[in-house]
C-alpha positions as CSV (number, residue, x, y, z in Angstrom):
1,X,13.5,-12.0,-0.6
2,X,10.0,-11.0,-1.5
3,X,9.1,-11.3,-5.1
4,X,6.6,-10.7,-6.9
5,X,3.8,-8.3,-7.8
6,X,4.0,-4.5,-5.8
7,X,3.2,-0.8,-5.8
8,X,5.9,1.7,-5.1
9,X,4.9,4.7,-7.9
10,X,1.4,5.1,-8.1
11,X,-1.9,3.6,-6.2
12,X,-3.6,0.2,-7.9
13,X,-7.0,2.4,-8.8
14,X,-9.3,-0.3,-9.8
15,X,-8.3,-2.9,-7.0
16,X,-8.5,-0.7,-4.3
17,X,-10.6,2.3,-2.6
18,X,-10.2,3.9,1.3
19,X,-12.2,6.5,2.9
20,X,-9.1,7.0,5.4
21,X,-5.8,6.2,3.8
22,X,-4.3,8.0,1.1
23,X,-1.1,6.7,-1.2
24,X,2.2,8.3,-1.1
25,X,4.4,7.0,-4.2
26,X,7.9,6.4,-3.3
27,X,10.5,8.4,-3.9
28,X,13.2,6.4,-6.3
29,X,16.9,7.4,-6.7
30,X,19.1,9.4,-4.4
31,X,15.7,10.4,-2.7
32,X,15.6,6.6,-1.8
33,X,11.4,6.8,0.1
34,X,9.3,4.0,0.6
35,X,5.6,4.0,-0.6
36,X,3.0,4.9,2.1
37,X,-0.3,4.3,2.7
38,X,-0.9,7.1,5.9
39,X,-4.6,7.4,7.9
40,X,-4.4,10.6,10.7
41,X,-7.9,10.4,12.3
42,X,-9.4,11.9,15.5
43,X,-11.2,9.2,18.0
44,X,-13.4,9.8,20.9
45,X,-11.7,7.0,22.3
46,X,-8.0,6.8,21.3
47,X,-7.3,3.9,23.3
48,X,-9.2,1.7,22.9
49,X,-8.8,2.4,18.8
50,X,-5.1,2.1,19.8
51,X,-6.1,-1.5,21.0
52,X,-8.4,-2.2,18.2
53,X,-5.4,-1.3,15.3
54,X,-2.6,-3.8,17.6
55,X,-5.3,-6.6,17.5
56,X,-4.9,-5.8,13.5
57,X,-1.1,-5.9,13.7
58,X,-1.1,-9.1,15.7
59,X,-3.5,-10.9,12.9
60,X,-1.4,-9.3,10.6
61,X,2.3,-9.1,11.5
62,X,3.9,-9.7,7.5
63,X,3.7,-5.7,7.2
64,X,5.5,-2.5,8.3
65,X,2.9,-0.7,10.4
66,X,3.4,2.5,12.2
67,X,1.8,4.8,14.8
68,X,2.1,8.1,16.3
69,X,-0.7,8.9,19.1
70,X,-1.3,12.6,20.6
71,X,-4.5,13.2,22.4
72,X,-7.5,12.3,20.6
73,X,-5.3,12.1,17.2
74,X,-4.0,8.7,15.3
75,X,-1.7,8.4,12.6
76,X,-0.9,5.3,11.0
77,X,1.0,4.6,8.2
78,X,2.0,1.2,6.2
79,X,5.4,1.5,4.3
80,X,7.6,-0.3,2.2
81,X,10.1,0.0,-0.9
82,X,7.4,-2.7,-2.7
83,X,4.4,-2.5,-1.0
84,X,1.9,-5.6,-2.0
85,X,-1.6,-6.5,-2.2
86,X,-0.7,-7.8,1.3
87,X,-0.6,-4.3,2.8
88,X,-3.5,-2.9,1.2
89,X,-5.9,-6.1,2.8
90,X,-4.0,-4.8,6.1
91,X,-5.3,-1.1,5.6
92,X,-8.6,-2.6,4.9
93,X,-8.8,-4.0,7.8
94,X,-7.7,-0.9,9.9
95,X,-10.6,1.1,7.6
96,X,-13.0,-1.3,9.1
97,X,-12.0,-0.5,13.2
98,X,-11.7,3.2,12.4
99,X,-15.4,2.8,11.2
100,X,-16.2,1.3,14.2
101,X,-14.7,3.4,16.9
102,X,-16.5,6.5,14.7
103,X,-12.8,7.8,14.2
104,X,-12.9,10.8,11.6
105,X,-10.1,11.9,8.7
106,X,-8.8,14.9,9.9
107,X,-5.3,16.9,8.5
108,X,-4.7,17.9,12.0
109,X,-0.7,17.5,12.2
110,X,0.7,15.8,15.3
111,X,3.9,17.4,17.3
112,X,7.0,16.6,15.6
113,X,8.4,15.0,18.7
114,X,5.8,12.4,19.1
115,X,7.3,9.0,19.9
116,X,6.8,6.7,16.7
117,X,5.1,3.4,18.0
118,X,6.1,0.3,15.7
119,X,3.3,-2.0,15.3
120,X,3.8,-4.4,13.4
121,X,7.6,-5.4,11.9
122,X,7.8,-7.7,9.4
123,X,10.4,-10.7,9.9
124,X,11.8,-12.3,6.4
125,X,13.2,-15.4,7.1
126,X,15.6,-16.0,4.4
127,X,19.1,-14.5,4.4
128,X,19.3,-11.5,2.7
129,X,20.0,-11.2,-0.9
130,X,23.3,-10.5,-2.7
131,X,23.0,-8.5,-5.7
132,X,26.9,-8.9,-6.8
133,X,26.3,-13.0,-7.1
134,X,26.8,-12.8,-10.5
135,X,24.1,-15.4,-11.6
136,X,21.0,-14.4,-10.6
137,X,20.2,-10.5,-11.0
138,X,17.2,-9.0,-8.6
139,X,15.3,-6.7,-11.4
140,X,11.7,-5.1,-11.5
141,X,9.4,-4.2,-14.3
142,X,8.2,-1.1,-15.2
143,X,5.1,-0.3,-14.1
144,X,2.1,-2.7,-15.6
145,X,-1.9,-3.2,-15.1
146,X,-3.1,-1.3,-12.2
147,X,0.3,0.3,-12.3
148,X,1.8,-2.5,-10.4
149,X,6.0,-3.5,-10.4
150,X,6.9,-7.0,-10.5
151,X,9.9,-7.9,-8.6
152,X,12.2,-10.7,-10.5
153,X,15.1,-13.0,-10.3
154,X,16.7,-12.6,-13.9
155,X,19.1,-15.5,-15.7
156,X,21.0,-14.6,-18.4
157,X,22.6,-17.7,-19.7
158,X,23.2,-20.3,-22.6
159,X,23.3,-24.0,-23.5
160,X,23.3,-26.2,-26.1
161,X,20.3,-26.1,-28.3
162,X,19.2,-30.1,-27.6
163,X,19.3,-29.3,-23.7
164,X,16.6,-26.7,-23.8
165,X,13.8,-28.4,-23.0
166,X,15.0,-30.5,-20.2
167,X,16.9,-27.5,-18.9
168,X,13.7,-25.7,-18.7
169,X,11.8,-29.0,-16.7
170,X,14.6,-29.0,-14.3
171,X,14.1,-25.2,-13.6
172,X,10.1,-25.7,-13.5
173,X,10.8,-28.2,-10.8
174,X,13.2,-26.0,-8.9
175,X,10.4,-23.7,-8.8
176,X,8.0,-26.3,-7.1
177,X,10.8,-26.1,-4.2
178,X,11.5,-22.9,-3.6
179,X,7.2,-21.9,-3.8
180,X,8.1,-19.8,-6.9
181,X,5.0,-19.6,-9.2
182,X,6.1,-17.7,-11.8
183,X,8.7,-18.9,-14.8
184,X,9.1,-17.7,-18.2
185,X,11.8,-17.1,-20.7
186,X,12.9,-15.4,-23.7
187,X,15.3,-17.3,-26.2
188,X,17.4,-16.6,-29.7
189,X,18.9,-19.5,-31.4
190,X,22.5,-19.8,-32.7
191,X,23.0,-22.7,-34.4
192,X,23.3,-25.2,-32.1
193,X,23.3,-22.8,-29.1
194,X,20.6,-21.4,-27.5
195,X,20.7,-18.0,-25.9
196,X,18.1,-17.5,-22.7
197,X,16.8,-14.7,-20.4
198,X,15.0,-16.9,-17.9
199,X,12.9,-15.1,-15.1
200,X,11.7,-16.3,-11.7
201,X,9.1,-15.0,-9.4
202,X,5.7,-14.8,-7.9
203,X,2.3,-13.1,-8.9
204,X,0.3,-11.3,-6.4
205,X,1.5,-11.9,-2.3
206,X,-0.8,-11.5,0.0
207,X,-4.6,-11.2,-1.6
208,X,-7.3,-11.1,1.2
209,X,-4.5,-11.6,3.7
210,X,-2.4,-14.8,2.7
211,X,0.8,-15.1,4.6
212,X,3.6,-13.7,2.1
213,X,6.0,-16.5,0.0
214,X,9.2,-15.2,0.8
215,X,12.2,-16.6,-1.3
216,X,15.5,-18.3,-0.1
217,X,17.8,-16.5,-3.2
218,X,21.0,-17.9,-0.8
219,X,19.5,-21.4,-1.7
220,X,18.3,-20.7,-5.1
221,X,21.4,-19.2,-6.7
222,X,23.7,-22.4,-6.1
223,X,20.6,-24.6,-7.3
224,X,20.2,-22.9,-10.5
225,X,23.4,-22.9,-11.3
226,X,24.3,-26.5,-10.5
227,X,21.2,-27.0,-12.9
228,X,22.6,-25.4,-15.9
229,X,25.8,-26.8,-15.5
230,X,24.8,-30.4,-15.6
231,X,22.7,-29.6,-19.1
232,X,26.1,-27.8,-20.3
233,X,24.9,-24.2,-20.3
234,X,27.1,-21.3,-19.0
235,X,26.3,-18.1,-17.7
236,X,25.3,-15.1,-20.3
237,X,24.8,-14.8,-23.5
238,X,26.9,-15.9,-26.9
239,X,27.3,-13.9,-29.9
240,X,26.6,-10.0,-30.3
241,X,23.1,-8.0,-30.0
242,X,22.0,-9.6,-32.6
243,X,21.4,-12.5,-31.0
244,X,19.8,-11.0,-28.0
245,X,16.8,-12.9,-27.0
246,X,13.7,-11.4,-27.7
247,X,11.8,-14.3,-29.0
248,X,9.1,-14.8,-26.3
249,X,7.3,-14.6,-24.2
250,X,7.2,-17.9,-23.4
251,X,5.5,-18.9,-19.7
252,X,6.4,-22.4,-17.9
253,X,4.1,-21.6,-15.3
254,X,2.5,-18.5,-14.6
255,X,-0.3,-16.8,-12.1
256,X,-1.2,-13.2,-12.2
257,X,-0.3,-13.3,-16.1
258,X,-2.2,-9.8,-16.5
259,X,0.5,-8.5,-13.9
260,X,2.9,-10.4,-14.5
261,X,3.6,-10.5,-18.3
């Protein structure tokens, strides 16, 4: 699972500018479309563009790419449900060969019926996540600085009051384990109970091309909650909404805290 920092409804103005690809915020709901980031060009040369953007693809294979090829026209697009800093180095980089080959923008539309040539396929090599695991809840934020989401593994739990703190160093080291670099929490104390919403994740994936830290949730899960059982803590929360925990911010470790937080 990829967590972390993302677009999906609007473009990160300030972070990024192309003279070729435009953003195309995804479509949430029952309309259920990725974000795009789409390029149609015309080349003097297609194919050897062609073999300029698969050299990209192959230095860059963490990212949906796609391509549609008729004549002297190009389109390419890069598309996700959480598209991250990751994609936009890769668009970058296909900005820079479209330069080169002296391809030009154009809103030329190509036959409906031409084949769709995948490019580049991303390959996430941890099992994939199960939302109904009743521990740890996949949840993003609304949008934040530069309009970015933040994809998040939520824990809703409590434990007794004197096993906070050690509860909290156990789940900082779990972290180190599972490359997470991003913990905070939120707590309300009831007498000697403590009621947390503990969150796990990552800042920015991808900047200037890093490989993506993809997160083993089928590993985690079990992990965290053999963790809070042995400092006596039990899933969700005790009492009523009153003693829903809103005290916080508080950050264990924490990159990206503009984005993040």
């Amino acid at each position: 699972m990829l967590l972390g920092v993302y677009w999906y409804y609007g473009f990160p103005e300030g972070l990024y500018q192309f003279d070729f690809f435009a953003f195309r915020p995804g479509l949430g709901g029952h309309a259920d479309g990725p974000a795009e980031l789409t390029a149609t060009v015309r080349s003097p040369a297609p194919a050897a563009l062609l073999a300029e953007v698969r050299a990209v693809a192959a230095r860059y294979p963490g990212g949906y790419l796609f391509g549609k090829v008729h004549g002297p026209l190009l389109r390419l697009a890069l598309g996700d449900y959480a598209l991250p800093d990751y994609a936009f180095h890769v668009a970058g980089e296909l900005e820079k060969v479209l330069r080169q080959q002296q391809a030009t923008p154009t809103t030329e539309l190509l036959p409906a019926d031409t084949p769709l040539l995948r490019l580049a396929v991303p390959h996430d090599p941890t099992p994939p996540y199960r939302s109904g695991c009743g521990l740890l809840q996949a949840v993003s934020t609304a949008p934040r600085l530069h309009r970015a989401g933040v994809a998040l593994l939520r824990l809703d739990c409590h434990l007794p009051l004197a096993r906070q703190a050690d509860f909290l160093t156990a789940l900082d080291a779990l972290c180190g384990q599972f490359a997470l670099n991003a913990l905070y929490y939120f707590d309300h104390r009831i007498s000697f109970q403590t009621n947390l919403i503990v969150f796990f994740g990552n800042g920015r994936q991808g900047v200037g091309g890093q490989p993506l830290r993809y997160t083993n949730t089928a590993a985690l899960t079990p992990a965290v909650l053999a963790c809070l059982a042995a400092h006596g803590g039990q899933a969700r929360h005790l009492g009523s909404s009153h003693h829903y925990p809103e005290r916080g911010s508080h950050s264990i470790r924490m990159v990206d805290a503009d984005f993040v937080l």
